[in-house]
Backbone as numpy.savetxt, mean C-alpha at the origin, in Angstrom:
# Nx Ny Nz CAx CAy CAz Cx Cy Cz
15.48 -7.48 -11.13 14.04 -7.52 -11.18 13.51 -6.51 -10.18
12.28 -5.81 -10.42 11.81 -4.52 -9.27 10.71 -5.20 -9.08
10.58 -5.15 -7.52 8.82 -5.09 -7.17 8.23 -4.13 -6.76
6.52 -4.09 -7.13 5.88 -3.14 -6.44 5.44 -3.53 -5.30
5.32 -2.72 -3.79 4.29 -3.21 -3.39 3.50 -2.03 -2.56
2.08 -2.35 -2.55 1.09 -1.14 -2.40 0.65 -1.70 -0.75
0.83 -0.60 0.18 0.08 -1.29 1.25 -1.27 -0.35 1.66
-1.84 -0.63 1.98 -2.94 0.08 2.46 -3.49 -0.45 3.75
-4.59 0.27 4.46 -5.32 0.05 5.72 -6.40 -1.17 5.21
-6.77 -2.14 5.97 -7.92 -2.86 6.08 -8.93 -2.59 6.15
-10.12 -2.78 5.84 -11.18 -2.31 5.51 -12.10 -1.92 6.85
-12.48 -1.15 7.06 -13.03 -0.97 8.53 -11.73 -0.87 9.62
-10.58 -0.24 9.68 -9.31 0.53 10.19 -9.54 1.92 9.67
-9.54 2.73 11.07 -9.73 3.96 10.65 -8.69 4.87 10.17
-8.56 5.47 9.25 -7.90 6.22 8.34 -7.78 7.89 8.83
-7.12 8.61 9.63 -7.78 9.53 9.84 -6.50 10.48 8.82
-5.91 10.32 8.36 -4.66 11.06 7.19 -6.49 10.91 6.04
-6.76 9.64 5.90 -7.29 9.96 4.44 -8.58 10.84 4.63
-9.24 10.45 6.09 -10.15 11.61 6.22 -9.74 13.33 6.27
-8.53 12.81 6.75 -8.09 14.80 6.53 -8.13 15.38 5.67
-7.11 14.45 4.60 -6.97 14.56 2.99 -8.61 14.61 2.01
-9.90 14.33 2.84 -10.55 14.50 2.11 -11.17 15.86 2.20
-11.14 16.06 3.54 -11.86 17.28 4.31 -11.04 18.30 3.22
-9.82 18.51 3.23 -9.10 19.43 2.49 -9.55 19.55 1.26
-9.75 18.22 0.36 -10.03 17.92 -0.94 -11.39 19.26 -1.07
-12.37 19.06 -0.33 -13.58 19.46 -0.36 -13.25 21.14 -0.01
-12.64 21.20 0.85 -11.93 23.14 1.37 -11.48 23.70 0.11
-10.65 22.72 -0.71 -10.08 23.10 -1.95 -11.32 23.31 -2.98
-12.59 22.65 -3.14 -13.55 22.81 -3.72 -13.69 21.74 -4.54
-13.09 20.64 -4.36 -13.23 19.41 -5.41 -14.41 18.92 -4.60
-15.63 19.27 -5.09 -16.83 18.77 -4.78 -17.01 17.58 -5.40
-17.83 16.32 -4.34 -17.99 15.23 -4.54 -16.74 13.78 -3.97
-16.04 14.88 -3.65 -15.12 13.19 -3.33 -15.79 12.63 -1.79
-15.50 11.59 -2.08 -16.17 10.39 -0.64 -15.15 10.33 -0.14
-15.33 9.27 0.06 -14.19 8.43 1.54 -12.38 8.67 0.55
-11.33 8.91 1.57 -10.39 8.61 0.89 -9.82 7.72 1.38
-8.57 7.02 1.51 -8.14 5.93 2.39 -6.67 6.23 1.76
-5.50 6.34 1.80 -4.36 6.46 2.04 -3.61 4.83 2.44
-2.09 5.12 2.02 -1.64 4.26 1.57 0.06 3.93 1.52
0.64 3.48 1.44 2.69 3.63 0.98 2.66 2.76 0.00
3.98 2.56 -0.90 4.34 2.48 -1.94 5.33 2.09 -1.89
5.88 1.10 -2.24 7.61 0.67 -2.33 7.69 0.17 -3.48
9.35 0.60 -3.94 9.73 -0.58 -4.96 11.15 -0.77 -4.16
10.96 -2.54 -5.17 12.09 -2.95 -4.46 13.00 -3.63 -5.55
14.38 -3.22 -5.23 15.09 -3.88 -6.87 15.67 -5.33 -5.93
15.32 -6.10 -6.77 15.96 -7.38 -6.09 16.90 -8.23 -7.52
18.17 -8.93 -7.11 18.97 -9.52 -7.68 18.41 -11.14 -8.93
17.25 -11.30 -7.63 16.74 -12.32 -7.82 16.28 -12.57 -9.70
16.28 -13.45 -10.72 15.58 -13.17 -11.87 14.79 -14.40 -12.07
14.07 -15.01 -11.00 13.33 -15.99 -10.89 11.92 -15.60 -10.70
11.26 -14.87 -11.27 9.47 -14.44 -10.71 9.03 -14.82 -9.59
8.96 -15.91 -9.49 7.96 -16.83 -8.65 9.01 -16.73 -7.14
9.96 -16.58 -7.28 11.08 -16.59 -6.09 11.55 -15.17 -5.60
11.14 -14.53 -6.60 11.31 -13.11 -6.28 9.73 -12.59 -5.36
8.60 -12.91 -5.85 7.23 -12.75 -5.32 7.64 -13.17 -4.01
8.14 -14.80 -4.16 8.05 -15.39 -2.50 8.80 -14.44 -1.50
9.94 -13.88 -2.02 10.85 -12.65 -1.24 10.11 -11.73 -0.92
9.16 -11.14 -1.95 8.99 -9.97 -1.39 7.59 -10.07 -0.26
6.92 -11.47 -0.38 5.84 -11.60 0.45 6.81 -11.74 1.67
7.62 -12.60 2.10 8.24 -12.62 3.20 8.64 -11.47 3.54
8.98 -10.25 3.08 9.51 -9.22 3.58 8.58 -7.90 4.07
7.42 -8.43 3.24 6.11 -7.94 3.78 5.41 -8.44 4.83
5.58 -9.92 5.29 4.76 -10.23 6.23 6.11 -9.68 7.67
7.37 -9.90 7.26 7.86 -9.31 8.54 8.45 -8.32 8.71
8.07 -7.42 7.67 8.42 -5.62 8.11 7.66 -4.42 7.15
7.29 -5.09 5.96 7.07 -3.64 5.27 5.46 -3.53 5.80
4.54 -4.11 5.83 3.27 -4.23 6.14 2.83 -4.82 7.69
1.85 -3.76 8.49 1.34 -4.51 9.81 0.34 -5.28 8.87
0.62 -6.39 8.83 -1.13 -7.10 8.59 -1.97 -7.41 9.41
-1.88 -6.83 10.75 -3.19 -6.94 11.53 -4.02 -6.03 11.06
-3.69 -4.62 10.62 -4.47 -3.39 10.36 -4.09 -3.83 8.78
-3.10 -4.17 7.80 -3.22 -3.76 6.70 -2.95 -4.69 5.84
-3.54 -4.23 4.23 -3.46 -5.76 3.37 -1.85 -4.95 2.12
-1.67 -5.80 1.88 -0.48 -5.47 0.56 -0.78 -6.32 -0.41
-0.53 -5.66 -1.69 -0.16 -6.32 -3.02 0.92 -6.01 -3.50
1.14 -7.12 -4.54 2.92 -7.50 -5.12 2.25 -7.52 -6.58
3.67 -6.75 -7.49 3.66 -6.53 -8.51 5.45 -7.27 -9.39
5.22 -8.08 -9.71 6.88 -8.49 -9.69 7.08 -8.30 -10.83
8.09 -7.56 -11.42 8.13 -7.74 -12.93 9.29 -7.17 -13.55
């Protein structure tokens, strides 16, 4: 079974990669982009073929290493 999981910054945590990435966006001439906010990406292949037990894995492995959740939120994609 693979999971996704998306982490990103918390809302009001300052971003300064996505502000760079926008400043550039705009140097490049893509007029109109706003705020950007930046992000990581994992998949994870797990043995597990239980859904609901595989989710619970990968939240545990998010709350104690893939994600700070003081600064950041994650979502799980199990499938």
């Amino acid at each position: 079974m693979k999971a996704k999981v998306t982490v990103t910054l918390k809302s009001g945590v300052l971003d300064p990669q996505g502000k760079a990435i926008a400043g550039a966006l705009g140097h490049l001439g893509f007029a109109g982009v706003g705020e950007v906010r930046q992000g990581k990406y994992f998949e994870i292949e797990l043995a597990e073929t239980d859904r609901a037990r595989a989710a619970e894995q990968v939240k545990a492995m998010c709350e104690k290493l893939i994600a700070n959740t003081v600064i950041e939120n994650y979502h799980i994609d199990v499938g």
